[in-house]
C-alpha positions in Angstrom: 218.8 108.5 137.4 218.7 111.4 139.7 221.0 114.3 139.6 223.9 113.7 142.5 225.3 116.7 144.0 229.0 116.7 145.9 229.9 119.9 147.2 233.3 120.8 148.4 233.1 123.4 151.5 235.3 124.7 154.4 234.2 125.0 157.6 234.3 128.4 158.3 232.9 129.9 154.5 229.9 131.7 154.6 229.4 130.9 150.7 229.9 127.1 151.3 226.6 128.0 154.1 224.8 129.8 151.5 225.1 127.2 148.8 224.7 124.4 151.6 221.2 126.0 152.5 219.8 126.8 149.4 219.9 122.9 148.6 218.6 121.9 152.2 215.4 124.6 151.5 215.2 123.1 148.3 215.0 119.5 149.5 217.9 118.4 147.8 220.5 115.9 148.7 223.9 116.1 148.6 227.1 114.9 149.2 229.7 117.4 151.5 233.6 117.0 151.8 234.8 119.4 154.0 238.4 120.4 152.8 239.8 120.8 156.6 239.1 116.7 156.6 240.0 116.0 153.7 243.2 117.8 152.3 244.3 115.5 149.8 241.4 115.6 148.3 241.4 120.1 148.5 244.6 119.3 146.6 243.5 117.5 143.9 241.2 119.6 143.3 242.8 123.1 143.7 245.3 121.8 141.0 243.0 119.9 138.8 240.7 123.2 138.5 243.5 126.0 138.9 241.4 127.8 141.7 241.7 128.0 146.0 237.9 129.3 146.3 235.2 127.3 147.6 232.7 126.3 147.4 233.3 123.7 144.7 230.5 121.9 143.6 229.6 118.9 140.8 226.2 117.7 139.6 227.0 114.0 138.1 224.2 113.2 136.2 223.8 110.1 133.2 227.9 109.9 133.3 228.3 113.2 132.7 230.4 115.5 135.4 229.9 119.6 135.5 232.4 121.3 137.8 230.9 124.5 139.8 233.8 127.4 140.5 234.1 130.8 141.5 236.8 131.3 139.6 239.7 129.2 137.9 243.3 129.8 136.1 242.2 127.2 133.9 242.9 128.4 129.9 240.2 126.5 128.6 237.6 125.0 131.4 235.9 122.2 130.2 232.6 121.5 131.9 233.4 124.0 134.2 230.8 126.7 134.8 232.2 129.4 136.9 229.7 131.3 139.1 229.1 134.2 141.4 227.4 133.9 144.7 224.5 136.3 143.5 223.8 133.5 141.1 223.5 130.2 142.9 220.0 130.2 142.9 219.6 130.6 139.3 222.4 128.3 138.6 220.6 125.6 140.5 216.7 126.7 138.5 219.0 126.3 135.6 220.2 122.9 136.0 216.9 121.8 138.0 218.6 121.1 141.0 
């Protein structure tokens, strides 16, 4: 099964863009939910993950969930990779996305 990709953006976030186009020149689908349609679901998440940055992404692959940030109040962050702008294209060699 292939990797699926949801990403979490807000309109107006130029690193929600960046992330959103290195996918699209990459060929890669994905999944968006933009936070200004969706607040319940920019809840959830903001208190879930202990963090108000975006973008938040998640690659489910064989039933298994990893949680993208930029940064988190989380004491111990459990599949949760945090990550720095500079670094989203080798996050995504990384995890062959």
């Amino acid at each position: 099964m292939e990797k699926q990709i949801t990403i979490y953006t807000l309109k107006n976030c130029p690193i929600c863009q960046f992330l959103k186009g290195e996918l699209e020149g990459r060929k890669r689908e994905f999944k968006e939910i933009r936070i200004e349609d969706n607040n319940e679901i920019g809840d959830v998440l903001e208190e879930k993950f202990k963090t108000i940055t975006y973008p938040i992404f998640q690659i489910y692959e064989k039933g298994k969930i990893l949680t993208f940030l930029r940064e988190t109040d989380l004491e111990s962050p459990n599949n949760v990779i945090i990550f720095d702008i500079n670094n989203i294209p080798n996050i995504l060699n990384q995890y062959e996305i």
